[in-house]
C-alpha positions in Angstrom: 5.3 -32.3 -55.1 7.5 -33.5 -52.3 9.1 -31.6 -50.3 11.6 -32.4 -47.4 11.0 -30.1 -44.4 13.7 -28.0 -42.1 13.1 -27.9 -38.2 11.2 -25.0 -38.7 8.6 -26.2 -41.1 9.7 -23.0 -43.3 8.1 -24.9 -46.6 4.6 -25.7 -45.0 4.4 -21.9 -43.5 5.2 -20.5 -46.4 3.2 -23.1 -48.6 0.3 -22.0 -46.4 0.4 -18.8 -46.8 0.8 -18.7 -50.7 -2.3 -20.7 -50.5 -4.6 -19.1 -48.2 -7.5 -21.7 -47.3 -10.2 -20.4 -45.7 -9.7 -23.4 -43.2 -7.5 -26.3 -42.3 -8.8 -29.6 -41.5 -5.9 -31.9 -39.6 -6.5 -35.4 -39.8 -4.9 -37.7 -37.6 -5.1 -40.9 -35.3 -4.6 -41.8 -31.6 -0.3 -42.3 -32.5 0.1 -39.2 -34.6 -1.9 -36.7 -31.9 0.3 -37.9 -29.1 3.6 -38.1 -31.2 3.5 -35.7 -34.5 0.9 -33.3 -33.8 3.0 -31.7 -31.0 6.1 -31.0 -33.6 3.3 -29.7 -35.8 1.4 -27.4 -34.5 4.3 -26.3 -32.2 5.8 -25.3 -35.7 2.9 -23.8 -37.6 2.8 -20.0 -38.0 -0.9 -19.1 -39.5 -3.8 -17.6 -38.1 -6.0 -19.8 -40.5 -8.7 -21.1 -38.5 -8.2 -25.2 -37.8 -9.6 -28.4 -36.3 -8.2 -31.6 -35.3 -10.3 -34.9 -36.5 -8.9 -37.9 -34.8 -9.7 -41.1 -35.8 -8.4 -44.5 -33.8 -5.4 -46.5 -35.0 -5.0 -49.4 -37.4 -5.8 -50.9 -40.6 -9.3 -52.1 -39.6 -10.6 -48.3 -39.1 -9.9 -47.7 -43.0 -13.8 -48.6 -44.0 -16.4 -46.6 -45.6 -17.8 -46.2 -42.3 -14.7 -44.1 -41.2 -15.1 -42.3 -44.2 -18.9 -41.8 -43.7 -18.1 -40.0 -40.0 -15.7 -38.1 -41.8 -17.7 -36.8 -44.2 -20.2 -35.5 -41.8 -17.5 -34.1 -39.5 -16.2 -31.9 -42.5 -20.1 -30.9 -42.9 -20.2 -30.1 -39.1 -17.1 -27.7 -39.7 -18.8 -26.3 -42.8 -16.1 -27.2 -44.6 -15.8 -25.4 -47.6 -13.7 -26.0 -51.4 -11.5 -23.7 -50.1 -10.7 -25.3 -47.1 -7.2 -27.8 -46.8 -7.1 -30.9 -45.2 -4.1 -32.3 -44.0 -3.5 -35.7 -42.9 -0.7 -36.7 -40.5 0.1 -40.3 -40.3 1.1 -43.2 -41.9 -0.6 -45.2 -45.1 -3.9 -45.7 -43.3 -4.3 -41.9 -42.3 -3.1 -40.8 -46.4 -5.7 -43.5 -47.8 -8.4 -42.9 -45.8 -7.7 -38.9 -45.9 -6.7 -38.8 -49.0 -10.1 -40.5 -50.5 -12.6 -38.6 -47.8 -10.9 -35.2 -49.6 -11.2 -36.6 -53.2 -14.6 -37.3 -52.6 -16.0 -34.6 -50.3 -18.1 -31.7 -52.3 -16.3 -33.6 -55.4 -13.1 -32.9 -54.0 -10.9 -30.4 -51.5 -7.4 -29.8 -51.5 -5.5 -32.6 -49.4 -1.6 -32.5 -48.4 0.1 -35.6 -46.6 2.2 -34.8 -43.9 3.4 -38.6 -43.4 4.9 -39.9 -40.4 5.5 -43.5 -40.4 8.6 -44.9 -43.0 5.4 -46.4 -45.1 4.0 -43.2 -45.8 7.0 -41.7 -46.5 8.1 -44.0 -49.2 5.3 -45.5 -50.5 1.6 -44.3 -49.6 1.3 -40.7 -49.2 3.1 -40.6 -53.2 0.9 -41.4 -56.1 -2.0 -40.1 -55.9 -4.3 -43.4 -55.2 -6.2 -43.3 -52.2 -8.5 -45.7 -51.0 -10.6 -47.7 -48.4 -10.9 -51.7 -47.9 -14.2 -53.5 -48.0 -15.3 -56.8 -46.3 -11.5 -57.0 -45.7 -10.3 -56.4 -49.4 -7.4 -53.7 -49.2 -7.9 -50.8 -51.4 -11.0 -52.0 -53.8 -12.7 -49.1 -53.5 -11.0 -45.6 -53.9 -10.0 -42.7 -56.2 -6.5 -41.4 -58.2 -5.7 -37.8 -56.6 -3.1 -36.3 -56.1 -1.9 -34.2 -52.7 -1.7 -30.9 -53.2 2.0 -31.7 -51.8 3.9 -34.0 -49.8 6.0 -32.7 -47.0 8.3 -35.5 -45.5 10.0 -34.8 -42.3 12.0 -38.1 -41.4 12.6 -37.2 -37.8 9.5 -38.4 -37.4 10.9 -41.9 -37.4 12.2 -41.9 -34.0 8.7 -42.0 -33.0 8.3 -45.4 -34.6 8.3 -48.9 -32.8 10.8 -51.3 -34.7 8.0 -53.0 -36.1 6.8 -50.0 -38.4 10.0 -49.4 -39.3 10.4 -52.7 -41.0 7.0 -52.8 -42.3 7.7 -49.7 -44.6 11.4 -50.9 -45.1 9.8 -53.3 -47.4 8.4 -50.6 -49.7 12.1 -49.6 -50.2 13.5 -53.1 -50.8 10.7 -53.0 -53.3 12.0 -50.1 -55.3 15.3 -51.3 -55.3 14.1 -54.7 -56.8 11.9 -53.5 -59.8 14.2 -50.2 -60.6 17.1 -49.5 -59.0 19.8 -52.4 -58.6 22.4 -49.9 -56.6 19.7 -48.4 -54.0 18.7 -52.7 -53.2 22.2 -53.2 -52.7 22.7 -50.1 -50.3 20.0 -51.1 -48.2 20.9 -54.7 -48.1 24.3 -53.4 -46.5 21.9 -52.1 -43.2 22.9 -54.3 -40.7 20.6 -52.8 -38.2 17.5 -51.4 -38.9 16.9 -48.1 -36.9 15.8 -44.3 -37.8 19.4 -43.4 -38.0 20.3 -45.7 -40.8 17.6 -45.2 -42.8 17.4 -41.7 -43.4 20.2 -41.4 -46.0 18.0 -43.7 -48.3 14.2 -42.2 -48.0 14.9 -39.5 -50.6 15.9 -42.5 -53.5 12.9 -44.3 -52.9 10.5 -41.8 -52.9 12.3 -40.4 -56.1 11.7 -44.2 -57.8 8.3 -44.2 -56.9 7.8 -40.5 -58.2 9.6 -41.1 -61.3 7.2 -44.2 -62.5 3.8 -42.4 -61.4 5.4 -39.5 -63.4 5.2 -41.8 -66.5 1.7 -43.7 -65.8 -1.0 -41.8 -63.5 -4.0 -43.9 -63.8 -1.5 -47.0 -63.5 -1.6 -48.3 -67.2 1.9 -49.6 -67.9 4.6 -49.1 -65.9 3.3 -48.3 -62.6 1.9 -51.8 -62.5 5.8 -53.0 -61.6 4.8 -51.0 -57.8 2.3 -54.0 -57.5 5.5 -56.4 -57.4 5.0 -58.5 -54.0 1.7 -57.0 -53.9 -1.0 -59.4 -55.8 -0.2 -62.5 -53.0 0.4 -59.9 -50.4 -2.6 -58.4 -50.5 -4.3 -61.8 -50.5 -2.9 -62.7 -47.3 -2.7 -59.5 -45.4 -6.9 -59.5 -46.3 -7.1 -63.1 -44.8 -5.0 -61.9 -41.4 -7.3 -58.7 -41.2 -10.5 -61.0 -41.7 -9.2 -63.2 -39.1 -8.5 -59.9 -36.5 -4.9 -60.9 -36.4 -4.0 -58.1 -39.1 -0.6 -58.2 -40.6 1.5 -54.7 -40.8 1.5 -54.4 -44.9 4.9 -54.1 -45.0 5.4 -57.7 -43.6 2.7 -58.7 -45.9 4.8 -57.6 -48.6 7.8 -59.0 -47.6 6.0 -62.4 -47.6 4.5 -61.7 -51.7 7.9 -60.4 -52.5 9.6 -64.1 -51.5 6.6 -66.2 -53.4 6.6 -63.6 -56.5 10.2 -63.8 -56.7 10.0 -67.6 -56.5 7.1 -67.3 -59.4 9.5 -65.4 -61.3 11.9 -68.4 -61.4 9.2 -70.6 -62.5 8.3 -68.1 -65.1 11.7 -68.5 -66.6 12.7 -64.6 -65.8 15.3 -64.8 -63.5 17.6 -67.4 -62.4 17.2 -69.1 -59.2 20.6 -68.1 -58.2 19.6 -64.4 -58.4 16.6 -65.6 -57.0 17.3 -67.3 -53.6 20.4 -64.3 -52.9 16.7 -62.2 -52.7 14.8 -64.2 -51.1 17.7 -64.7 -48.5 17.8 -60.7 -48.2 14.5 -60.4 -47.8 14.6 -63.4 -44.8 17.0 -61.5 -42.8 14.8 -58.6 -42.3 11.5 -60.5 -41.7 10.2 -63.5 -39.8 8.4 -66.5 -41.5 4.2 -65.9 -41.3 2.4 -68.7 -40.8 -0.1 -69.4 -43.8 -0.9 -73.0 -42.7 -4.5 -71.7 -41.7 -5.5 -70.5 -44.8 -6.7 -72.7 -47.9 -4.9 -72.5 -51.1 -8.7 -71.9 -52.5 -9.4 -68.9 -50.5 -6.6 -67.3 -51.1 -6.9 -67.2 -54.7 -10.2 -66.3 -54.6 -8.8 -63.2 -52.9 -6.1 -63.0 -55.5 -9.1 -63.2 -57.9 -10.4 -60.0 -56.9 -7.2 -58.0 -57.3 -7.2 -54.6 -59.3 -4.5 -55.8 -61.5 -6.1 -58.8 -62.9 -8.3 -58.7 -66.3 -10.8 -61.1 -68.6 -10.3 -63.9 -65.5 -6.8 -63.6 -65.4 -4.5 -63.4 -61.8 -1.6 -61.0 -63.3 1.8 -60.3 -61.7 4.9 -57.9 -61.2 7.9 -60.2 -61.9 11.1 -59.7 -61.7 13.8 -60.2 -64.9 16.8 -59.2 -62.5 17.8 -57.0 -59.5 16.7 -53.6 -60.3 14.8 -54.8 -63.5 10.8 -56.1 -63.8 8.5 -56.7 -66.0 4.2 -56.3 -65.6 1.0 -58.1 -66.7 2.7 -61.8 -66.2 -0.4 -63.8 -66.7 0.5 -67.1 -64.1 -1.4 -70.3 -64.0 -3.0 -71.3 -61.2 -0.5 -74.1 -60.3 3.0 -72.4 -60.4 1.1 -69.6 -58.0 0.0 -73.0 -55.6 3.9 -74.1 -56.4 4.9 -70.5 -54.9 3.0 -70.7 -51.7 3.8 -74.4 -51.0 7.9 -72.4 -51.6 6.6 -70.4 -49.3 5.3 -72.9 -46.5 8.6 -74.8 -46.6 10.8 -71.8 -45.2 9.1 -72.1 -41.8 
């Protein structure tokens, strides 16, 4: 399923040519034509015929009206179930392509070429695709799986620091809910740059692989991904409905610090173990200011969350480094207590 490519691209050639689509469809945005395309088709040995579909940057272009002109550009190319589309980008590009491909003549063959540390690590793996609606992230959207994943890290260098930290978050995640020694290893990064990161990417994607493995349709286990999630989400809807859109990464980063405080107050982990993450997590990211927002709307954002069930707000905790636990039912006033943790840090 994922595959880490050489300098020559030797696994997509030969992938290609093993599958033999009667077209290929490249999606990509303004970032990834200037940037990734280049490497790409510099390195692509196939006569198939194939068209570029760019798209413009950013969270806010992943609606159904983006999906809409997509649709009707793949009916333009009289695109066919044969055909291959392959979207090169970060999350917004795998989301977005990934559920125009599910959905499209009730389905094509997709692979994710990712390019931002995001993708890499968290989005293009799993199988969920998706678009947001009236600002909620994801809540409409489809489980399907690429045909494959091919990962080619150099395409980090391309990244401003910012990116780089936003999907660094993904990793910290996988090192909290699984993997104790892979936290610990990236908590060592003193600086955060291409360089440094690359001897960690395969472990995370691995972790994340392993627990969709286990639980496709996200029934169990998969539901410990959503760590940092539930009151991320919440706020990075509010900062995209106020056009000052938070990178998700730094959205998680923020849920991660109040759902780790939550699992204090939830009596899973102690608030020594606690704070040392919190602390960890600090160092990489800068304090968001929430002030703006009322407690009420933000729950009533938290209210609409995937995860949540016969009126309940349920959580990812955490039990210890490298050890969570799923389908935490919270009340409403230790999630208020988590926020107001939150506010405080500023």
């Amino acid at each position: 399923m994922i595959s880490f490519l050489d300098q020559d691209f030797s696994q997509l050639n030969k992938y290609l040519k093993e599958l033999k689509p009667s077209k290929l469809l490249i999606l990509v945005d303004e970032n990834t034509h200037e940037y990734c395309l280049p490497t790409l088709l510099g390195n692509l040995e196939t006569e198939i015929p194939f068209e570029i579909i760019e798209i413009e940057a950013g969270e806010e272009i992943k609606t159904i009206a983006t999906a809409t002109q997509l649709w009707e550009i793949l009916s333009e190319f009289e695109t066919d179930r044969k055909s291959l589309l392959i979207n090169l980008g970060g999350g917004v590009i795998t989301d977005l392509g990934g559920f125009v491909a599910s959905t499209y003549k009730r389905g094509i063959k997709f692979i994710n070429i990712p390019t931002t540390l995001l993708g890499m690590c968290d989005a293009s793996i799993g199988g969920k695709t998706g678009i947001d609606h009236q600002y909620l992230k994801n809540i409409v959207g489809t489980f399907a799986h690429p045909e494959m994943i091919f990962v080619y890290p150099e395409f980090l260098r391309t990244l401003p620091y910012e990116e780089l930290r936003s999907g660094f978050a993904e990793m910290l995640k996988h090192g909290l809910i699984a993997d104790e020694k892979h936290w610990n290893d990236l908590i060592s990064i003193e600086n955060l740059t291409a360089e440094n990161i690359f001897l960690f990417i395969e472990t995370s994607t691995k972790i994340k692989e392993n627990v969709v493995e286990k639980d496709f349709k996200e029934q169990n286990i998969r539901k410990t991904l959503n760590f940092g999630h539930t009151i991320g989400h919440a706020l990075e809807s509010l900062f995209l409905a106020k056009a000052k859109p938070l990178l998700h990464g730094e959205a998680v980063a923020l849920g991660m610090i109040c759902e780790t405080y939550l699992s204090v107050l939830e009596n899973l982990i102690s608030e020594e173990s606690a704070l040392k993450i919190i602390n960890n997590i600090r160092r990489f990211y800068p304090y968001q200011y929430i002030e703006n927002f009322s407690i009420e709307e933000i729950l009533a954002l938290m209210m609409n969350d995937k995860k949540n069930s016969d009126g309940h707000i349920n959580f990812a905790l955490l039990k210890n480094i490298g050890e969570s636990v799923y389908d935490v039912s919270v009340p409403t006033e230790k999630i208020i207590n988590s926020l107001h943790f939150y506010q405080k840090l500023s």
